[in-house]
C-alpha positions in Angstrom: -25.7 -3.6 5.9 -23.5 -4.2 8.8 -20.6 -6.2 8.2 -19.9 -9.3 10.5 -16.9 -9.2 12.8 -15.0 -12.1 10.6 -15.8 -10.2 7.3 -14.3 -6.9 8.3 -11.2 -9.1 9.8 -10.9 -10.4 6.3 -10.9 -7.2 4.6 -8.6 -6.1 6.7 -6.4 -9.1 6.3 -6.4 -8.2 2.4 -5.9 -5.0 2.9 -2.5 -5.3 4.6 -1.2 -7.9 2.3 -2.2 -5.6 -0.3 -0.3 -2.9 1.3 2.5 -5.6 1.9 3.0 -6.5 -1.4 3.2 -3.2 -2.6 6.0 -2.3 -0.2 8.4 -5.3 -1.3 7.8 -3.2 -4.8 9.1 -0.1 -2.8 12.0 -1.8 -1.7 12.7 -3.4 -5.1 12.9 0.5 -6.9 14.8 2.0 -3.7 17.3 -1.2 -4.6 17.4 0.1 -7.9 18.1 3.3 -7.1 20.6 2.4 -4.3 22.6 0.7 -7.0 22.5 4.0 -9.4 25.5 5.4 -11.0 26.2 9.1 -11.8 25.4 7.9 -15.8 22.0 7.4 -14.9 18.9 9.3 -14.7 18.1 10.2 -11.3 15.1 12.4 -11.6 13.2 10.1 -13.5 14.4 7.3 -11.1 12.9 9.5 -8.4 10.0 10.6 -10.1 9.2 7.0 -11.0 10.0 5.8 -7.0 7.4 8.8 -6.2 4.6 6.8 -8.7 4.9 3.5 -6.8 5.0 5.2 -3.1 1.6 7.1 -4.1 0.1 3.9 -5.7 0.2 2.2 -2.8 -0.4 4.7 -0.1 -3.9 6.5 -2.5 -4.8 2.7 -4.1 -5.2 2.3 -7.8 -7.5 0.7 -9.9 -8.5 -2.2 -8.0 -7.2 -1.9 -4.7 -7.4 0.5 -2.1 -3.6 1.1 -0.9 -2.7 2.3 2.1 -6.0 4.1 2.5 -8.3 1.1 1.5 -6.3 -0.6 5.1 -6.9 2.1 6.8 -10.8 2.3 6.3 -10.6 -1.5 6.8 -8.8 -0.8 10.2 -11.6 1.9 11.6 -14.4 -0.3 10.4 -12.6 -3.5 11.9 -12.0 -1.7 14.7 -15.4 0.2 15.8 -16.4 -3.5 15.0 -14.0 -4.8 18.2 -14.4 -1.8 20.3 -18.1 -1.2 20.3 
């Protein structure tokens, strides 16, 4: 089934402000990381800053991440474009 021009726009919309939300998270743990001190466990801090940046580019769950935008994009688009 061929999706209409405003339901792709609106998956796309979601999308992004998926993708959105997900980056105020990624600036919340850089913040946190930012604000480190030599007593603290960097690694893990890292490693755990590497777990958010992967959830939101790959998706998890529920949502489709960076990639679920970007399929929302090239369907919105061949949609616009013809």
């Amino acid at each position: 089934m061929t999706k209409s021009l405003e339901d792709a726009r609106k998956e796309l919309d979601d999308e992004f402000q998926s993708v959105r939300k997900g980056l105020r998270k990624i600036h919340e743990e850089l913040e946190k990381l930012d604000k480190a001190g030599p007593e603290d466990d960097l690694e893990g801090m890292l490693d755990d800053f590497e777990g958010f940046v992967k959830k939101i580019r790959t998706g998890g769950l529920l949502g489709g991440g960076a990639k679920g935008h970007r399929k929302a994009l090239k369907e919105y688009r061949e949609l616009t474009q013809g």
